[in-house]
Each structure stands twice: as C-alpha cells, then as structure tokens.
C-alpha positions as CSV (number, residue, x, y, z in Angstrom):
1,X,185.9,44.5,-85.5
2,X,188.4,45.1,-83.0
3,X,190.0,44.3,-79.6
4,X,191.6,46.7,-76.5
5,X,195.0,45.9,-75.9
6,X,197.2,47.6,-73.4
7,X,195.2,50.6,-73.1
8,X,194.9,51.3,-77.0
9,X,192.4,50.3,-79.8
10,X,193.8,47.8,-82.8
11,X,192.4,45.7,-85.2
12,X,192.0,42.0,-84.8
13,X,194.4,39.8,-87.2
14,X,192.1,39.5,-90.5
15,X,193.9,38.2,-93.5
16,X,197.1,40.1,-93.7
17,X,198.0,41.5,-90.8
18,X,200.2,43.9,-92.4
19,X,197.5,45.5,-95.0
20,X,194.7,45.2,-92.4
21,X,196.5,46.5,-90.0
22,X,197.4,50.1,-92.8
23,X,194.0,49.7,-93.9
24,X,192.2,50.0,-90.2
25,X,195.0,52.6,-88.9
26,X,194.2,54.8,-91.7
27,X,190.9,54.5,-91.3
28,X,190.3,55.4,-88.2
29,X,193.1,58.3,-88.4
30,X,190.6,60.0,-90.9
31,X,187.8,59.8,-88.5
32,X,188.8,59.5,-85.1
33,X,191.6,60.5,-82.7
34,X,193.5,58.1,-80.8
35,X,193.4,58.0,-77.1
36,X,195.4,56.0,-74.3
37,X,192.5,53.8,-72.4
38,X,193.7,54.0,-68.9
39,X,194.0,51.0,-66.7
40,X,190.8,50.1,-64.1
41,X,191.6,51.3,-60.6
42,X,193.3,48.7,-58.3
43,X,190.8,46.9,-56.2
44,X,190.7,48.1,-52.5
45,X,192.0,45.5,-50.1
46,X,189.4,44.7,-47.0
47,X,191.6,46.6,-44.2
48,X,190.5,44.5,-41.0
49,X,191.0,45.7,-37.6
50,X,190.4,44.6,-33.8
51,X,189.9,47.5,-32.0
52,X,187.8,48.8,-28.6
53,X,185.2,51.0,-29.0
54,X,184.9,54.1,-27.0
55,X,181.1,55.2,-25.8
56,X,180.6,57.8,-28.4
57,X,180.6,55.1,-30.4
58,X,177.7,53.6,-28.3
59,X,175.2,53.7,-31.7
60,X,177.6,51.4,-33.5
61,X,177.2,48.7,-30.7
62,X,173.9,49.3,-30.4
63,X,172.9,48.7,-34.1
64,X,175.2,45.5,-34.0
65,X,173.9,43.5,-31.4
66,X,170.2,44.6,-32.3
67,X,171.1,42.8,-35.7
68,X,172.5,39.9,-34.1
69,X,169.3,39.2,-32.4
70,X,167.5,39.4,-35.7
71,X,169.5,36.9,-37.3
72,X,170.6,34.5,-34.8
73,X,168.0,34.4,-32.1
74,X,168.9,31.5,-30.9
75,X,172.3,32.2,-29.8
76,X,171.1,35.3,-27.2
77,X,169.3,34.5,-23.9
78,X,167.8,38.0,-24.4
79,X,164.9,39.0,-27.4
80,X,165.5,41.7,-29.9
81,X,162.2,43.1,-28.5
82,X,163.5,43.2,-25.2
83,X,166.9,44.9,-26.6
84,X,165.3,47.4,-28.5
85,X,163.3,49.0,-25.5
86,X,167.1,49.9,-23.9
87,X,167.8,53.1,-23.7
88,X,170.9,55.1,-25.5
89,X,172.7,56.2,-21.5
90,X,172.5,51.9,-21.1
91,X,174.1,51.1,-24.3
92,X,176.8,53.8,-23.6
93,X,177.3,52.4,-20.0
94,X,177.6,49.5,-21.2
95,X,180.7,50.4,-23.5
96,X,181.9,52.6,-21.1
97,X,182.0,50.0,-18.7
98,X,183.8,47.3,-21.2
99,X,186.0,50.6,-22.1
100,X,187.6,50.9,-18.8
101,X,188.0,46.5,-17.9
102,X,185.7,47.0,-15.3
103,X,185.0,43.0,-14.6
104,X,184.6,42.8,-18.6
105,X,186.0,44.0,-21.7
106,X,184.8,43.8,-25.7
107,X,186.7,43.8,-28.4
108,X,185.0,44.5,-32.3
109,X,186.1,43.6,-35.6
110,X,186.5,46.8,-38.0
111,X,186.3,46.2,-41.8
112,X,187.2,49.6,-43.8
113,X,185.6,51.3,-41.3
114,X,182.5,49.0,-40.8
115,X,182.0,47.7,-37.3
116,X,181.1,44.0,-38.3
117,X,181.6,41.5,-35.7
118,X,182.6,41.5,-31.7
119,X,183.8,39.4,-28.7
120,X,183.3,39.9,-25.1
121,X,184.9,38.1,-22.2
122,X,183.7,38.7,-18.3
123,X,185.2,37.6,-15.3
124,X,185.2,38.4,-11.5
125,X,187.7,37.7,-8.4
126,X,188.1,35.7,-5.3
127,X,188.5,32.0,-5.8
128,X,187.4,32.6,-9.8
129,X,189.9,35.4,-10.3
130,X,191.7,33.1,-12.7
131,X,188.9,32.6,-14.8
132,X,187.5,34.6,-17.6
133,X,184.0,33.5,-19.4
134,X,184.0,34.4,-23.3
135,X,181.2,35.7,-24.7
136,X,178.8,37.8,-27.2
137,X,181.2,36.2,-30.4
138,X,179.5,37.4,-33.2
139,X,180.3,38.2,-37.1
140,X,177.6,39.5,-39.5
141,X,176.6,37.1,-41.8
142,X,177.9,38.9,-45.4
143,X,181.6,38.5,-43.7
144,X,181.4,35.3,-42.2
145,X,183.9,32.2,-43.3
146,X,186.4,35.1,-43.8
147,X,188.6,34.4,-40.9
148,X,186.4,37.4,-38.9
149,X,185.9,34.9,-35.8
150,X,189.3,33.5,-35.9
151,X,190.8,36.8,-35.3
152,X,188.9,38.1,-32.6
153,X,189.2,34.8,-30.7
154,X,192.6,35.1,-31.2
155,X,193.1,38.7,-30.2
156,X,190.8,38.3,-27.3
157,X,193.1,34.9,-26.4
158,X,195.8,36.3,-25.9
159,X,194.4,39.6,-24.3
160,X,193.1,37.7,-21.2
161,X,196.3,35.5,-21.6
162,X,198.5,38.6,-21.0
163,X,196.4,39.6,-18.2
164,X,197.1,36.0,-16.3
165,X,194.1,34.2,-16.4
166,X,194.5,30.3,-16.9
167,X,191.1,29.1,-17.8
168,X,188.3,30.2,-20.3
169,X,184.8,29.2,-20.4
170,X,182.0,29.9,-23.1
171,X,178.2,28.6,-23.2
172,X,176.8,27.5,-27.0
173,X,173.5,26.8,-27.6
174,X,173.0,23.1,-28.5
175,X,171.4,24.2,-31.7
176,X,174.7,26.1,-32.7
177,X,176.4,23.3,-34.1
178,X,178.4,25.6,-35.8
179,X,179.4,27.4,-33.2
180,X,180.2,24.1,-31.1
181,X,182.3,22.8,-33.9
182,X,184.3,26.2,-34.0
183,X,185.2,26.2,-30.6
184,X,186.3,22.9,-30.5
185,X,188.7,23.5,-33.1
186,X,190.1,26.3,-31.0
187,X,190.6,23.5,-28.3
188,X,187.8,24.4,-25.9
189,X,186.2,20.7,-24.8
190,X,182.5,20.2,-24.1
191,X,182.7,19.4,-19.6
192,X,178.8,20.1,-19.1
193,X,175.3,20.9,-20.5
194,X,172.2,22.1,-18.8
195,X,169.3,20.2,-20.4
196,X,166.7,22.5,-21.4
197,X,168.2,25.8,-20.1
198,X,167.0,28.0,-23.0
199,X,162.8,28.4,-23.8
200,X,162.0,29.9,-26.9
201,X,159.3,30.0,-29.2
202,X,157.5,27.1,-27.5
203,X,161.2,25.1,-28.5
204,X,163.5,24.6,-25.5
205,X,167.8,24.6,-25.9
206,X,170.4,23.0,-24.2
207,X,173.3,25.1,-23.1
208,X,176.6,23.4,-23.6
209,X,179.8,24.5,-21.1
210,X,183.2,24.4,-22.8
211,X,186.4,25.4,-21.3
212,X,189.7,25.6,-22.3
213,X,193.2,25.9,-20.2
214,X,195.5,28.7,-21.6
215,X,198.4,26.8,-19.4
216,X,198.5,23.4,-21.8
C-alpha cells in the first residue's frame, strides 16, 4: 500500500516508520524509477461579460431566443413556431437595429465566450421620452441562480440611467412568479394587470405592469 503526497509516491506509516519506510524505498528503487506527479491544472474561473452584440453575430441571438421559447413559453407573447419561420436578414435587423439605439438597445451576458442570457429595453419620445420599458430578460437555465440576471439588470440600469430616463416599466406573466418576485426585489412595484391578456394552450395569463423610478 501507499499514498501520493506532494507530487511523489511514499509508503503509508506500517509498523516502523523508519524500517518500512528503507524497506519500501529500496524496493521500489530496484524496480521502478521515481517521478515528480505534477499538480492538476488550476480550475478555469467563469469569465462573465455584458457586452452588445454586433449583426454578424445575428446566429448567436437567433439560437438564443429560439431556446428561450422552448423552455419558457410562457414568458414570450410570440411561439417558437412562429420564431423559427423568421428569416436570417430579420434576425440581423433586428441586432442591427438594437446595435445602433435606434428606439431600443440589448444587452447579452457572455460566459467564456458563451452567449447565455440577454436584456432588452425599448422606449420612444414625445410625452414618454422619459420612459424606457425593460424587456426580453432571459438567462439559460444551466446558469441560472448565478447572479446572470442580477448583472444585466444592473448593467442595463444604469445604461438607461446615464441616458436620462426617470421611469422603467416591465410586463411579467402572472404565472412567472419568479420573475415577479425578482423584480420586486430590484424595487419595481406591481401598479396594474390586464386580466387575461395572454391565450395559450387553451390556458389564459394575466400580464402584470411594474415600474420603477430611477429618481428615488
């Protein structure tokens, strides 16, 4: 018998330690020849990262949102079946449009070069210039309860923030409770729900309104 300690091969502590140890080291000498075990390579941190994504990377937003459909339906107003009949010039519009702040913007959380979660916010002018609407917050589900969703609704926070606005706004499906509890926590209060807004599945939703003042 024997044990691995810092990187070499010795004998476990039988009897005398002294003649097990000669006995075992000569041993082995006759047979074998010693070699330095080197240490396991250190463990790669997760590297996270909120970045924008440019339209060439189009595929990568595509591919996300068509998995958020599959595995939170309920969240979406739209149907993976609808979403995968889009074509590739939409999708890349659609970034290209978010690219340049065009009445919208997205954000996307980047995990060692993994695109694995997003935020969106949209927002318009006139009277309502001061108010921006979050939306599309989604993390998938392997990195959830990581601090994923804190970050982007942090980042994006503070993005709309910089750019003046005063109030934000979100829907939640009523069947999110997660969701609904999440926000909360953020400091966005529940001021309306339209009873019934969402159909699906023969199963109707309610749509909660939440806002939040970036001013208090």
């Amino acid at each position: 018998m024997f044990e691995i300690k810092f990187g070499l091969i010795i004998s476990e502590r039988w009897g005398s330690q002294v003649v097990v140890r000669r006995r075992f080291r000569k041993a082995v000498e006759r047979k074998f020849t010693w070699v330095r075990i080197p240490p396991p390579p250190p463990q790669m941190e997760n590297q996270l990262d909120i970045i924008k994504l440019p339209p060439s990377r189009w595929a990568e937003l595509k591919e996300l949102r068509l998995t958020s459909l599959q595995t939170d339906p309920d969240a979406w107003e739209n149907t993976y079946t609808s979403a995968s009949l889009y074509s590739d010039e939409l999708w890349k519009s659609r970034l290209q449009t978010s690219w340049d702040d065009q009445g919208c913007t997205n954000f996307f959380a980047e995990v060692n070069g993994k695109i694995v979660g997003t935020v969106g916010a949209i927002w318009s002018g006139g009277k309502l210039a001061h108010v921006a609407t979050i939306v599309s917050v989604y993390v998938l589900p392997e990195y959830r309860r990581q601090g994923i969703s804190e970050a982007l609704m942090s980042h994006i926070t503070n993005y709309l923030q910089d750019k003046k606005f005063i109030k934000l706004k979100l829907f939640v499906v009523s069947s999110q409770t997660n969701a609904y509890e999440f926000y909360k926590k953020l400091g966005f209060k529940e001021v309306g729900r339209l009873e019934k807004e969402l159909l699906s599945e023969g199963k109707y939703s309610d749509e909660i309104i939440m806002e939040r003042f970036l001013d208090e």
